[in-house]
N, C-alpha and C positions, 0 to 999 in steps of 0.2 A: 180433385174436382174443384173449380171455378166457380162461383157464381153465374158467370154467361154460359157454363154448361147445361143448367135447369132450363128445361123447356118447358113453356105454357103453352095453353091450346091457343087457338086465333081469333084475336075478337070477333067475327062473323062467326062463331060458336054459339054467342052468349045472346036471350031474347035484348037484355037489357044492358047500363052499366053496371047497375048492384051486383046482380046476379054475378055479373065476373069479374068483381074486385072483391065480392066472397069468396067466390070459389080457388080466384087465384090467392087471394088471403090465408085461407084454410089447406090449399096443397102446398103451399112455398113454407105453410108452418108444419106441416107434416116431414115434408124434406125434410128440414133446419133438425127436426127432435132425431129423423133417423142418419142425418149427416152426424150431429154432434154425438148420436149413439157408437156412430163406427168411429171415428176418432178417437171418444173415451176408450174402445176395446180395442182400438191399432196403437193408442198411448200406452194402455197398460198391458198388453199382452203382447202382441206384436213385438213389441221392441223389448221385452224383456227377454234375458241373456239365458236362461234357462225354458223357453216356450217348446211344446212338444207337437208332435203333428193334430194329435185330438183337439187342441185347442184351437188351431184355424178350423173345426168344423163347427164350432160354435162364435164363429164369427157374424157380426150384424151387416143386415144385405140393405141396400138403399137406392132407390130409383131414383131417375135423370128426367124420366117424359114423363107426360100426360097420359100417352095413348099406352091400351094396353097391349102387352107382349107378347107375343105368340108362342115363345119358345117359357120353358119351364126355368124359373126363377134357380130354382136349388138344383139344374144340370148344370146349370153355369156356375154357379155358386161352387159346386163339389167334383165338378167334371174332372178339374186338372188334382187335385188332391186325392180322387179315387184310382186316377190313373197311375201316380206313386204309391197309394195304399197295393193296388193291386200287384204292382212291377215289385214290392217287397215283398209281398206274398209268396209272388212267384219263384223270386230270385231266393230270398231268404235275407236276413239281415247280415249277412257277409258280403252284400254286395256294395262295388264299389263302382261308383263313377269313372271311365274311361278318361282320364288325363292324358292331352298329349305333352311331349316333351319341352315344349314352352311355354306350359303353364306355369306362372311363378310362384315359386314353393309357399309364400306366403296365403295363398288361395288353395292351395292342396292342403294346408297346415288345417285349414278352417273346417275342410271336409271330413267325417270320419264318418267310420258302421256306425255307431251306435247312436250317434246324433240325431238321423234319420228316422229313425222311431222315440227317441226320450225330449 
């Protein structure tokens, strides 16, 4: 994420200018603490060489806009990680991602069973 990615509402929102150099004050430092949250937990978890699936579900979620969302925060948040929770489920933990024959061994090398759940 960018900075010119956060969006503020439009000044013809606000009666006043206090009023929206408060408000925009107070959501741009709301962002900042849960921007710097998810970074702290994509620095240390994320990228650590041992992270398991459980632990992307306690990853921190951080808004972009102003306006509120229609759609539910934690389907998007967990949609695509329950759809692999599920496909293991289903499959069982011997399953293996379909490689075709020009994938180079060093990205086959990477994937294994077990990884996929530990």
């Amino acid at each position: 994420m960018k900075p010119s990615d956060l969006k503020v509402a439009p000044d013809a929102f606000f009666p006043t200018e206090r009023v929206r150099d408060f408000l925009e004050w107070s959501l741009l430092r709301n962002w900042m603490k849960d921007w710097l949250r998810y970074v702290h937990w994509y620095w240390s978890v994320a990228n650590s060489p041992d992270v398991s699936l459980s632990d992307f579900f306690s990853a921190s979620v951080y808004e972009k806009l102003w306006r509120i969302r229609r759609e539910s925060s934690e389907l998007i948040r967990f949609g695509l990680l329950w759809k692999i929770y599920d496909l293991v489920a289903e499959k069982g933990v011997s399953l293996e991602p379909a490689m075709s024959s020009r994938t180079p061994l060093w990205i086959s090398g990477m994937v294994t069973r077990i990884s996929l759940l530990h």
